[in-house]
C-alpha positions in Angstrom: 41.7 2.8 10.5 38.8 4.7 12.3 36.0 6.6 10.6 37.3 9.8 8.3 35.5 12.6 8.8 36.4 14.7 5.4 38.5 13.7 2.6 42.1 14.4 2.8 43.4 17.4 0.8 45.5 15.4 -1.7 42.0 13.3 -2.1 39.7 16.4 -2.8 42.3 17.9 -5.2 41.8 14.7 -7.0 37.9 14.5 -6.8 38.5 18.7 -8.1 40.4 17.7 -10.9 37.5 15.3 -12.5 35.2 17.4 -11.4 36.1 20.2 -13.6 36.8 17.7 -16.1 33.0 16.6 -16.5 32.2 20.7 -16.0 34.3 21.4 -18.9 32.3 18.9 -21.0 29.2 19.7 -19.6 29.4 23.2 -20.6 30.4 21.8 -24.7 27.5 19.5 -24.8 25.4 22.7 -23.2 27.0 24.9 -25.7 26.1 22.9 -28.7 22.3 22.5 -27.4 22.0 26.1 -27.0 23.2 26.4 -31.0 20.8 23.4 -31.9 18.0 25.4 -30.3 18.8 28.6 -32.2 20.0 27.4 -35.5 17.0 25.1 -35.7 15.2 27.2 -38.4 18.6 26.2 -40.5 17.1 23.4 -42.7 14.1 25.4 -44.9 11.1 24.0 -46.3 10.0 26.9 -47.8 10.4 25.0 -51.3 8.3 22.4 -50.0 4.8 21.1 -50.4 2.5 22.9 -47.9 1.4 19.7 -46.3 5.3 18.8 -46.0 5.5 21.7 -44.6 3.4 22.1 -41.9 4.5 18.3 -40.5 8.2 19.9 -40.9 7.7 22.8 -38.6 5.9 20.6 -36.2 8.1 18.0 -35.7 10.9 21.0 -35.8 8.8 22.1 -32.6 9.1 19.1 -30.9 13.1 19.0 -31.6 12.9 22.3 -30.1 11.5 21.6 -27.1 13.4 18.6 -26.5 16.2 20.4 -26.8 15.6 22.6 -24.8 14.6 20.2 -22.0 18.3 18.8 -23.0 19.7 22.0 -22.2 17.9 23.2 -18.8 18.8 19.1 -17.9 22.6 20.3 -18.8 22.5 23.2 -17.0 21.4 21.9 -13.5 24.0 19.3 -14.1 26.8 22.3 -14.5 25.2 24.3 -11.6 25.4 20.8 -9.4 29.1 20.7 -10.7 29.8 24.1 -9.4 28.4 23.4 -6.2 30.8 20.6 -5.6 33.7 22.4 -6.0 32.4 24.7 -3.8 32.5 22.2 -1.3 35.5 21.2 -2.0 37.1 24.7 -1.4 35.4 24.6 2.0 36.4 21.3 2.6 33.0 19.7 3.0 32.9 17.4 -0.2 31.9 14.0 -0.2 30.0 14.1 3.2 26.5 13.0 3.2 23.9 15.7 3.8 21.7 13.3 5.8 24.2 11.0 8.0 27.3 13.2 7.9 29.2 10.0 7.3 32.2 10.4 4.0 30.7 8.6 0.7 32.3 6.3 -0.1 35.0 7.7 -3.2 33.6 5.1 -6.2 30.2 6.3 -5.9 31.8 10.3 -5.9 33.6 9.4 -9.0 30.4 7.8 -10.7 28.5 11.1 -9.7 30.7 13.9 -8.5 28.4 16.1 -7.3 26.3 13.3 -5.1 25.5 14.9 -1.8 23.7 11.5 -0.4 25.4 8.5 0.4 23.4 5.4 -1.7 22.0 4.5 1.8 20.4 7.9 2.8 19.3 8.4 -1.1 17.7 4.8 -0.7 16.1 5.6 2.5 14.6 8.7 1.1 12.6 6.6 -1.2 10.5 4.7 1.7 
């Protein structure tokens, strides 16, 4: 078999298929981030001790921001999503950005929206 050049249309419907799969769950776990973030005032301490208090809404600060960090993670994760099918509807999916060689299909199902093969992404690093 020589070299492929793209991923046949039967394969990209596949890799389309679990990619909006994982978008569909990555827009849930976004979701409920977003309503940790703004329904983090939902526990009181207002019938606390002031000292209790004060460590309460700081360590509800923290929780915030680490949520928050959660969420703008999540949301590149969804936009990197939507960029693969987008490259799957103009057939250029799975190609490496760097070598323009196919990668390989188990490392596209561990991470979908990889745009490096693991041997330009490990020459990167030198």
């Amino acid at each position: 078999m020589g070299d492929k050049t793209r991923y046949t249309d039967a394969e990209l419907e596949e890799f389309r298929i679990l990619i909006e799969e994982k978008l569909e769950k990555a827009r849930q776990d976004y979701e409920l981030l977003r309503s940790g973030i703004n329904n983090a005032d939902g526990n009181d301490v207002s019938d606390t001790s002031p000292t209790f208090k004060v460590l309460e809404e700081g360590a509800a600060t923290l929780s915030r921001e680490e949520t928050g960090r959660l969420a703008q993670r999540q949301l590149k994760f969804i936009q990197s999503l939507q960029a693969a099918l987008v490259r799957i509807e103009n057939k250029t999916y799975g190609i490496c950005r760097e070598t323009g060689k196919l990668i390989p299909k188990e490392r596209l199902r561990a991470v979908p929206h990889a745009t490096l093969s693991i041997e330009a992404k490990q020459g990167g690093n030198k």
